[in-house]
C-alpha positions in Angstrom: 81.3 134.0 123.5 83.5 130.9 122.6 82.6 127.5 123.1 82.8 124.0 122.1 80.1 122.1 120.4 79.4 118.9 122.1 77.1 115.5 121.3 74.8 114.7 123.6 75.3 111.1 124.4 72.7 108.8 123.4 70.1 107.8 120.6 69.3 111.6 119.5 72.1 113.6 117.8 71.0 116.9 119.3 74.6 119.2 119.3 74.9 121.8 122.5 77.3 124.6 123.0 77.7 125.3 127.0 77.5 128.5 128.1 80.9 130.0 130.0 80.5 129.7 133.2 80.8 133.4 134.3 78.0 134.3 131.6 75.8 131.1 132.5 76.1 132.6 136.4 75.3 136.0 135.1 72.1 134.9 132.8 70.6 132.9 135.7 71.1 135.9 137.9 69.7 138.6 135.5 67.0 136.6 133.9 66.1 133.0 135.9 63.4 134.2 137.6 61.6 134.7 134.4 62.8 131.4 133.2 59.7 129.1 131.3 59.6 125.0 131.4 62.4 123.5 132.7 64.1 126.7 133.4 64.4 127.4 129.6 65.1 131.0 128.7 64.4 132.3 124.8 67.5 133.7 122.8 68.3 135.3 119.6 71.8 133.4 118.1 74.4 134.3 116.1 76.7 132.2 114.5 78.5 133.3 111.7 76.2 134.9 108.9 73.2 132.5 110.6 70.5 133.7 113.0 68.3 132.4 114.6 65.3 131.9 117.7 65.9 129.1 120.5 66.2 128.5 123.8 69.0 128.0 126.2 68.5 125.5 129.0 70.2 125.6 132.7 72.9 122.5 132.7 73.5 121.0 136.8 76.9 119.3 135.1 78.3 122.4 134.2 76.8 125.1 136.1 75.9 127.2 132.9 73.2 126.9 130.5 73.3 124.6 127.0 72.5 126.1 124.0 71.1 123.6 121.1 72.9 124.1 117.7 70.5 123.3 114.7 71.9 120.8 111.8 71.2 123.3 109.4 73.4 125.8 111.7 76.3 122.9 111.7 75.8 122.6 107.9 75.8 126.1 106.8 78.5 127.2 109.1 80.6 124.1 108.6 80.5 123.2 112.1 81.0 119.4 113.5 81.8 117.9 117.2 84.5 119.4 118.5 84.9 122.2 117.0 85.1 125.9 119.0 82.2 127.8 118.0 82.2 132.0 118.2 78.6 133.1 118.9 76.2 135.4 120.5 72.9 135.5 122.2 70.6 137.8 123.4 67.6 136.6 126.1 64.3 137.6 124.3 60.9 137.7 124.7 60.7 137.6 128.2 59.0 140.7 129.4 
């Protein structure tokens, strides 16, 4: 998938990718009714040479779900605001 990282707005400097649309709808279909608190699912990313465990969240704004993008991520992958970020997840640990 391709995205844009975004800032969300406020004190905390926590960086989200959103989820395409058509994937978001597909994720939420597939996997929402094993969704944990606040309708957070567990994913495996990749982002450039990095991987790692999070969680993706379902986002009412967009319609998708938000993915959190660690500073160490940003750092080692050179990624600031803005920027279009190539990645991929996989839902884990749900079963």
């Amino acid at each position: 998938m391709k995205a844009k990282i975004w800032l969300w707005p406020g004190e905390a400097a926590w960086h989200f990718v959103t989820l395409p649309k058509k994937e978001g709808i597909y994720i939420k279909d597939s996997f929402g009714a094993l969704s944990k608190g606040f309708g957070s699912l567990p994913v495996k990313v990749i982002i450039g040479e990095t991987e790692w465990k999070t969680s993706i969240f379902p986002d009412k704004k967009s319609g998708s779900y938000v993915l959190p993008v660690k500073a160490n991520v940003r750092k080692k992958e050179g990624i600031k605001e803005g920027d279009n970020v190539v990645f991929r997840i996989e839902i884990r640990d749900i079963f």
